[in-house]
C-alpha positions in Angstrom: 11.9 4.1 18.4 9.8 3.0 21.2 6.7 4.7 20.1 5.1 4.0 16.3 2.3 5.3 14.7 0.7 3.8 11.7 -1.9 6.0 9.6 -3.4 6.0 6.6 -6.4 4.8 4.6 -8.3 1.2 5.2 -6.9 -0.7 3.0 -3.9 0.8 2.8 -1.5 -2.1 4.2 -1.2 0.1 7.7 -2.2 -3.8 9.4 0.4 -5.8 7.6 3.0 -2.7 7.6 2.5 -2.8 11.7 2.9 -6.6 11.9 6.0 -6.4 10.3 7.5 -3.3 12.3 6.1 -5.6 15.6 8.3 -8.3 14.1 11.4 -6.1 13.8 11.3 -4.2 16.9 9.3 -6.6 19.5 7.0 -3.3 20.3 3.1 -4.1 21.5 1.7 -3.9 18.4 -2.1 -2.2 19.1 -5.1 -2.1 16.3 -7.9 0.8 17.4 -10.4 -1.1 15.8 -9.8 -3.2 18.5 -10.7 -0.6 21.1 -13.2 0.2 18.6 -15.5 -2.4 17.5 -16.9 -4.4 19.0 -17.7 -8.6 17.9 -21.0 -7.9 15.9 -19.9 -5.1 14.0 -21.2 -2.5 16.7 -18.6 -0.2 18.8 -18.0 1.1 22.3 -18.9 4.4 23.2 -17.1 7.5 22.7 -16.2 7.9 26.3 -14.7 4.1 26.6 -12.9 4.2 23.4 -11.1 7.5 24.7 -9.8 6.3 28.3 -9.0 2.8 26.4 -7.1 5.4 23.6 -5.2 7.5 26.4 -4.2 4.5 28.5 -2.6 3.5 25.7 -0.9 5.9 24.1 0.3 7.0 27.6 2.4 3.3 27.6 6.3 3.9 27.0 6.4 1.2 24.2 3.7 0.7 21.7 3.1 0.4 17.8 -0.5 1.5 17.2 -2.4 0.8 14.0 -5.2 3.3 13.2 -5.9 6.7 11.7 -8.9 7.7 14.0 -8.7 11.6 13.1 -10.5 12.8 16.1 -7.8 11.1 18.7 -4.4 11.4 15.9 -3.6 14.4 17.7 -2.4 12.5 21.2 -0.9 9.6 19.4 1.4 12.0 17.1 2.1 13.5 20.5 3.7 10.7 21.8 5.4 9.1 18.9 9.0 9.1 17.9 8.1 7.3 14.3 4.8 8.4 12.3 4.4 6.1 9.0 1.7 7.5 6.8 0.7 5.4 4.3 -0.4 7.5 1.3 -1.5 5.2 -1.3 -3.7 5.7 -4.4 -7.4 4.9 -4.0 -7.4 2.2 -6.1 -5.0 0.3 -4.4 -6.6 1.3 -1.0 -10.0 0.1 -2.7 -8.3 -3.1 -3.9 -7.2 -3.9 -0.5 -10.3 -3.6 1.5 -12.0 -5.7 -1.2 -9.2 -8.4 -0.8 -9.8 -8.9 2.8 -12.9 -10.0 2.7 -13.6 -13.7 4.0 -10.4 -13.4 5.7 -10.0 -13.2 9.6 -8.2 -10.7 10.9 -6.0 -10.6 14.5 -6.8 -6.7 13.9 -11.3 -6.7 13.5 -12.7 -8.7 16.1 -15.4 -10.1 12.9 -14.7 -11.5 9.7 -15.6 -9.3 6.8 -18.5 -11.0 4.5 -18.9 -8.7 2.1 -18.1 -4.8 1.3 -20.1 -2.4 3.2 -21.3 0.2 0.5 -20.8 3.0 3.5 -17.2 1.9 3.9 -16.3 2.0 0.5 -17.5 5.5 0.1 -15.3 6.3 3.2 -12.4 4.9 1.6 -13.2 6.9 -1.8 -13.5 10.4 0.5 -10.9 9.5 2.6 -8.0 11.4 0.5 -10.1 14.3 0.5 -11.9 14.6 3.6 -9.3 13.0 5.8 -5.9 13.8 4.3 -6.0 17.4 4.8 -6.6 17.6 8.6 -3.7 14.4 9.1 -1.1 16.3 6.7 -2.1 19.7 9.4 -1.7 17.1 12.5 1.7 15.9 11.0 3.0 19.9 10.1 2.5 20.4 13.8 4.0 16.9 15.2 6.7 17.4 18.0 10.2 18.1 16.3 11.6 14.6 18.0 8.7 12.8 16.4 10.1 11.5 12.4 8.0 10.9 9.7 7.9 8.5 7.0 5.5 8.3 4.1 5.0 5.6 2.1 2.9 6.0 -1.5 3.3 2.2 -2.5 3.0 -1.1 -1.3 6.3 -1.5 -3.2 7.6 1.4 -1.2 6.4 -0.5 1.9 7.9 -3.6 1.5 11.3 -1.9 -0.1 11.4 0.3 3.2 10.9 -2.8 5.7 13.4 -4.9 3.8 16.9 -5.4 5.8 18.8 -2.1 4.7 15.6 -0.5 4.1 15.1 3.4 5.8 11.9 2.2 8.0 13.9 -0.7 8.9 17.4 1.0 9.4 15.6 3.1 12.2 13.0 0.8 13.7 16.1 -1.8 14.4 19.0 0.3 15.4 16.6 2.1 17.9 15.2 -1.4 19.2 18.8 -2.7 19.9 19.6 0.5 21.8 16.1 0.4 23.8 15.6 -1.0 27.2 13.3 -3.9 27.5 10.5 -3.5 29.9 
């Protein structure tokens, strides 16, 4: 695997999931919300974020971190490994309320509280967004695998030595070429 990508809700563990395939494989690990935000909580344009977006995925090796529906289309292009984390709302709700106070290496701020307008993202997300990223993945290239994930339990079981996301991220490493 020399390409990852890492989707799901916020909240969902996609951050601490790519950390650990980073530590696995020694890919680039990227977070969009890096490309995205911006210091105070404000964000780059459209255009900016899109030629950051398609330098990036157009790199041989990568792990990106992100959903961002409107661009999923050219990451799942590129990819050899999609992970979707599909987790129930609860736990994704849990886990954007647990980060906060906490810095991040994937926000470039430090959460101070829950944003009202975030947390009704997260509670539409498994109806507004999982529809059209379940349609993106039914028309992913056939070289491109897919893993899905519905627990953190599953997570950690699947990253685990032996585990299947392991297995494949590892044996695939060894064979790559470093560049």
């Amino acid at each position: 695997m020399r390409r990852v990508a890492i989707i799901g809700s916020p909240g969902s563990g996609k951050s601490t999931l790519a950390r650990t395939l980073r530590d696995l494989t020694g890919l680039p690990l990227h977070y969009l919300d890096m490309l995205w935000h911006l210091p105070d909580g404000s964000h780059v344009t459209r255009a900016a974020f899109d030629a950051a977006h398609a330098e990036l995925v157009s790199q041989e090796r990568w792990i990106i971190d992100g959903t961002y529906l409107r661009t999923l289309p050219e990451r799942i292009a590129r990819a050899d490994l999609v992970v979707l984390l599909d987790l129930p709302l609860e736990t994704c709700l849990e886990g954007i309320r647990a980060r906060i106070g906490t810095a991040r290496e994937d926000l470039p701020w430090q959460e101070t509280e829950l944003d009202p307008e975030f947390v009704s993202y997260v509670e539409r997300f498994p109806d507004e967004q999982l529809p059209r990223i379940r349609e993106i993945l039914d028309a992913r290239p056939q070289g491109c695998r897919l893993v899905e994930l519905r627990s953190r339990e599953e997570a950690e079981r699947a990253t685990a030595p032996g585990g299947r996301l392991s297995r494949l991220v590892t044996s695939a490493a060894e064979s790559a070429p470093r560049s």
